[in-house]
C-alpha positions in Angstrom: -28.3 -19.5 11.4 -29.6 -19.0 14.9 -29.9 -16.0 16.6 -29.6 -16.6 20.8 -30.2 -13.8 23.6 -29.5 -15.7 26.7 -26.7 -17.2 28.3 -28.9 -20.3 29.1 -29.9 -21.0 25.1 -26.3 -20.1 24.3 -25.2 -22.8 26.7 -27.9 -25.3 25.5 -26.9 -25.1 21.7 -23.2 -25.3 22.8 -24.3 -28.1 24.9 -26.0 -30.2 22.1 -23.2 -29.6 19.2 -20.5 -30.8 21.6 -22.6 -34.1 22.3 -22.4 -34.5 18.6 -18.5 -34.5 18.8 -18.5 -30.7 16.9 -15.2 -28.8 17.4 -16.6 -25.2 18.4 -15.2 -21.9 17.0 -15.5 -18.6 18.3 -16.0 -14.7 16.6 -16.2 -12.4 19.5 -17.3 -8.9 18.3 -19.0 -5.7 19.3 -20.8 -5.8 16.1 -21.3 -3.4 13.0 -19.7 -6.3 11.4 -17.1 -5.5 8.4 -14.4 -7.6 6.4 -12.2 -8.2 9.0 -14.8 -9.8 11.2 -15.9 -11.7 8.0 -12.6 -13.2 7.4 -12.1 -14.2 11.4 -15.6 -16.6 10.1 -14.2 -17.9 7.5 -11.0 -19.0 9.6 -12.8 -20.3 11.9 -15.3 -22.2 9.1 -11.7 -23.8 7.9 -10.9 -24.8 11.4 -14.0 -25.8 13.1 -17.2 -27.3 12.5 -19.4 -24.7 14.3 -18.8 -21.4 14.0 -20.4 -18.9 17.1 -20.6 -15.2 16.7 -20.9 -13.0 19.8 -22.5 -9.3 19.1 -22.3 -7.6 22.3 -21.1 -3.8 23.0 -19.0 -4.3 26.3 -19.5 -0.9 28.5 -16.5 -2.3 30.6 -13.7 -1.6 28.0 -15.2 2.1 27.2 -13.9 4.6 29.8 -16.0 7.8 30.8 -15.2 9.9 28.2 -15.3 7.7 25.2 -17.9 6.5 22.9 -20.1 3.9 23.8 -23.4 6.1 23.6 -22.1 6.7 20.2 -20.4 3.3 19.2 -22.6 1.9 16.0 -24.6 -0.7 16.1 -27.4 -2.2 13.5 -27.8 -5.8 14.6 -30.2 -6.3 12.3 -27.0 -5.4 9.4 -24.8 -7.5 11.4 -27.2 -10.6 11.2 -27.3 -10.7 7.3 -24.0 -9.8 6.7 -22.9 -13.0 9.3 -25.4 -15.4 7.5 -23.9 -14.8 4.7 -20.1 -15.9 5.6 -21.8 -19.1 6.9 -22.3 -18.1 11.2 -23.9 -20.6 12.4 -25.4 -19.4 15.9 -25.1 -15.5 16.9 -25.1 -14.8 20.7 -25.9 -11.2 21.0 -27.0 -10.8 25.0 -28.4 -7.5 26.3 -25.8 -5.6 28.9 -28.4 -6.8 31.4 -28.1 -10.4 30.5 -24.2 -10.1 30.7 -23.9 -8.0 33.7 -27.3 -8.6 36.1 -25.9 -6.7 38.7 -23.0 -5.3 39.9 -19.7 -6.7 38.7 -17.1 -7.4 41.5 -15.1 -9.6 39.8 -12.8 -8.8 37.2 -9.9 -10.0 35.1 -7.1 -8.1 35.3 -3.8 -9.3 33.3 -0.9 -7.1 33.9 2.8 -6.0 32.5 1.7 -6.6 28.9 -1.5 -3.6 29.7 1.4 -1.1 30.9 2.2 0.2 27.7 0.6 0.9 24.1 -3.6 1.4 24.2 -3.1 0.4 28.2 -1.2 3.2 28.8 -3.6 6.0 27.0 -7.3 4.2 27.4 -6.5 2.9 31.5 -9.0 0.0 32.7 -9.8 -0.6 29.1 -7.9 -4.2 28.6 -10.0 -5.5 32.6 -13.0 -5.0 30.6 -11.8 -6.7 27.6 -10.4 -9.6 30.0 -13.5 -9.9 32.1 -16.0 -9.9 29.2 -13.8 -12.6 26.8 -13.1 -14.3 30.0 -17.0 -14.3 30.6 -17.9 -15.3 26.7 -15.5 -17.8 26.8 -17.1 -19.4 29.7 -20.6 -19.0 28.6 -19.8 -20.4 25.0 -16.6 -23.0 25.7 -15.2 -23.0 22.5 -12.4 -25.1 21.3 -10.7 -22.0 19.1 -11.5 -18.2 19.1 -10.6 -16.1 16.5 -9.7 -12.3 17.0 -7.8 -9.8 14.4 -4.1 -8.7 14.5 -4.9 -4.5 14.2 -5.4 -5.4 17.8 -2.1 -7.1 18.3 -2.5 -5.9 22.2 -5.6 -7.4 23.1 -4.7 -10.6 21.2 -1.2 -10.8 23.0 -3.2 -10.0 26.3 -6.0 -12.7 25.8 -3.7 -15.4 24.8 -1.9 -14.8 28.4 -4.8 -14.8 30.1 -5.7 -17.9 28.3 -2.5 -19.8 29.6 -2.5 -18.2 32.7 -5.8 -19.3 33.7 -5.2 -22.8 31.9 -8.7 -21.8 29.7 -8.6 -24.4 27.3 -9.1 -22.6 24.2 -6.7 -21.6 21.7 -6.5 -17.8 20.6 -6.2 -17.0 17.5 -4.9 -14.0 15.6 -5.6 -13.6 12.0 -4.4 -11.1 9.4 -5.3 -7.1 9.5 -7.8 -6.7 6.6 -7.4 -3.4 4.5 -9.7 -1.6 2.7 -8.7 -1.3 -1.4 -6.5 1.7 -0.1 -4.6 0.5 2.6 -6.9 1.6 5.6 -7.5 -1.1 8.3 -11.2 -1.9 8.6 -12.8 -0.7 11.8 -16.3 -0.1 12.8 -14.8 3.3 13.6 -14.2 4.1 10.3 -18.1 5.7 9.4 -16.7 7.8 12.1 -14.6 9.7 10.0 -15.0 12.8 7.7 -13.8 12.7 4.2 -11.4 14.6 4.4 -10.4 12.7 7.4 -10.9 9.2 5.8 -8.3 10.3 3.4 -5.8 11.5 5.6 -5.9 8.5 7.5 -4.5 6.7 5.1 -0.7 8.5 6.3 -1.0 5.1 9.0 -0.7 2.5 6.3 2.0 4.3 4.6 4.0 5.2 7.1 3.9 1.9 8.6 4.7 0.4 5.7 7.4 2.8 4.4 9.3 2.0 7.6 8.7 -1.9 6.9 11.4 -0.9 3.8 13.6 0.9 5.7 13.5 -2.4 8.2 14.3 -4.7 5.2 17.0 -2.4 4.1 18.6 -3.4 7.5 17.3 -0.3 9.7 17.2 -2.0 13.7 17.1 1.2 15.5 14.0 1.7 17.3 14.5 5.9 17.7 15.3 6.0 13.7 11.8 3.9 12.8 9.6 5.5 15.3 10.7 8.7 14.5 10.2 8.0 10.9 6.6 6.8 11.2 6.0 10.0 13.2 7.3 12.5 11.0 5.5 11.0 8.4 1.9 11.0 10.1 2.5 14.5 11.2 2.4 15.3 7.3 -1.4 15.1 7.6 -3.1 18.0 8.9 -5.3 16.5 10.7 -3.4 13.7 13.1 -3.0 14.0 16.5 -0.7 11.0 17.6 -1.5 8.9 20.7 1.5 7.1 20.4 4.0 5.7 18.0 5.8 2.6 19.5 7.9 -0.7 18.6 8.3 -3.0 21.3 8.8 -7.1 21.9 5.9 -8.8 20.4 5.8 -11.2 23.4 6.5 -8.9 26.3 5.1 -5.5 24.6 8.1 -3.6 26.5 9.8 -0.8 24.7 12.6 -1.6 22.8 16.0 0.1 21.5 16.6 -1.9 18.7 14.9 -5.0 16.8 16.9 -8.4 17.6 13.4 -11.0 17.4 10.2 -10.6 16.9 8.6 -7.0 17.2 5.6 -5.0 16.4 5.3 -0.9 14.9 2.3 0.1 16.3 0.3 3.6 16.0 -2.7 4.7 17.8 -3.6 8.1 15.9 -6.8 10.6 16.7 -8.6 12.3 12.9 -10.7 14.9 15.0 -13.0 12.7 17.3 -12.0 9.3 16.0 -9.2 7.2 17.1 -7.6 4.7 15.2 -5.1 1.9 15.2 -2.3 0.3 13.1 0.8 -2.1 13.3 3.2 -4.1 11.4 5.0 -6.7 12.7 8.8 -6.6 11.8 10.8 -9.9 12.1 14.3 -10.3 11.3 
């Protein structure tokens, strides 16, 4: 595995594997690597025949009163654990590197930012645009691979993608659970014990209301309100929002008639965390 810092080796690797005929995959993260990010490798090992991993914390999608001082990070963790899903080059640029003086061009994709994690963290998806807009044009992969607990930024990236005729296809892959139900997140070592184990009311509540859904439940009001009752059960839970909207569009919705997604954001004292389902008739 080789480790790159500069935009210019980064290019040069990319460079050389392409004039090998290689089909290039693509692993953005912000690092403190965990299943989730392993299994993104491991899709990508299956459906290219490099696989690139970004490591870069990206102060452009944290707004001024969240936690980027405080986001972890242990690159030297991250590089083993990588290494040992098979990465083959990690690009983890300094903020300098990626941002050498002041950015006045950004990517802003709109309609499907209005509403969800747009709504509560605002700015956070230009930042998110800009710097996968940015990686993807420093790196010029043929596939990038990104999790489904953030069904937003996928939906958002793959629009910007086809809007901006990038040719690279976005790829959302499965949420991975811990043994418990909890969706991994670097977050998690955020979390108390007490909190760790009432977070676990996100899982269960999403996937209570998947039942009701297959027991022929459409009504929007009924499953939201369901979800939210039941994550108010925890003591600790202070609920951004409970939603269900189109899966394309990310509108609101009254009642389930295609494709949809039940999605929670949910604060355990300092520590925010995210969860969907996606419900299809």
């Amino acid at each position: 595995m080789q480790l790159f810092h500069t935009i210019q080796d980064i290019r040069q690797y990319v460079a050389d594997k392409r004039a090998a005929g290689r089909r290039i995959g693509f692993v953005p993260t912000m690092g403190y690597l965990h299943a989730g990010h392993l299994s993104l490798v491991e899709r990508g090992k299956r459906e290219a025949d490099i696989v690139i991993m970004s490591i870069f914390v990206n102060p452009l999608q944290f707004g001024p009163n969240e936690d980027l001082d405080q986001y972890p990070r242990d690159l030297e963790r991250d590089l083993q654990l990588a290494e040992t899903v098979g990465v083959d080059a990690v690009f983890a640029p300094s903020v300098r590197e990626m941002y050498p003086h002041q950015q006045l061009t950004f990517i802003n994709t709109e309609l499907l930012t209005d509403n969800l994690c747009g709504a509560s963290r605002p700015g956070h998806f230009r930042g998110v645009t800009t710097v996968v807009g940015k990686l993807f044009n420093i790196v010029q992969p043929d596939k990038a691979f990104f999790g489904q607990k953030d069904a937003q930024q996928v939906r958002v990236i793959q629009q910007m993608v086809a809007d901006l005729n990038m040719p690279v296809a976005v790829i959302g892959c499965p949420i991975v659970r811990e043994a418990d139900g909890l969706a991994m997140s670097s977050r998690n070592v955020y979390l108390s014990p007490e909190e760790r184990r009432q977070a676990l009311i996100l899982n269960q509540s999403l996937t209570e209301a998947q039942k009701l859904f297959e027991q022929g439940e459409r009504s929007a009001d009924v499953l939201t309100d369901y979800v939210s009752r039941r994550i108010q059960l925890a003591p600790f839970a202070k609920i951004d929002y409970v939603k269900l909207v189109d899966l394309q569009t990310l509108s609101d919705i009254r009642e389930i008639s295609g494709e949809s997604l039940l999605a929670v954001a949910v604060r355990f004292g300092g520590t925010r965390l995210i969860d969907n389902i996606v419900l299809q008739p």
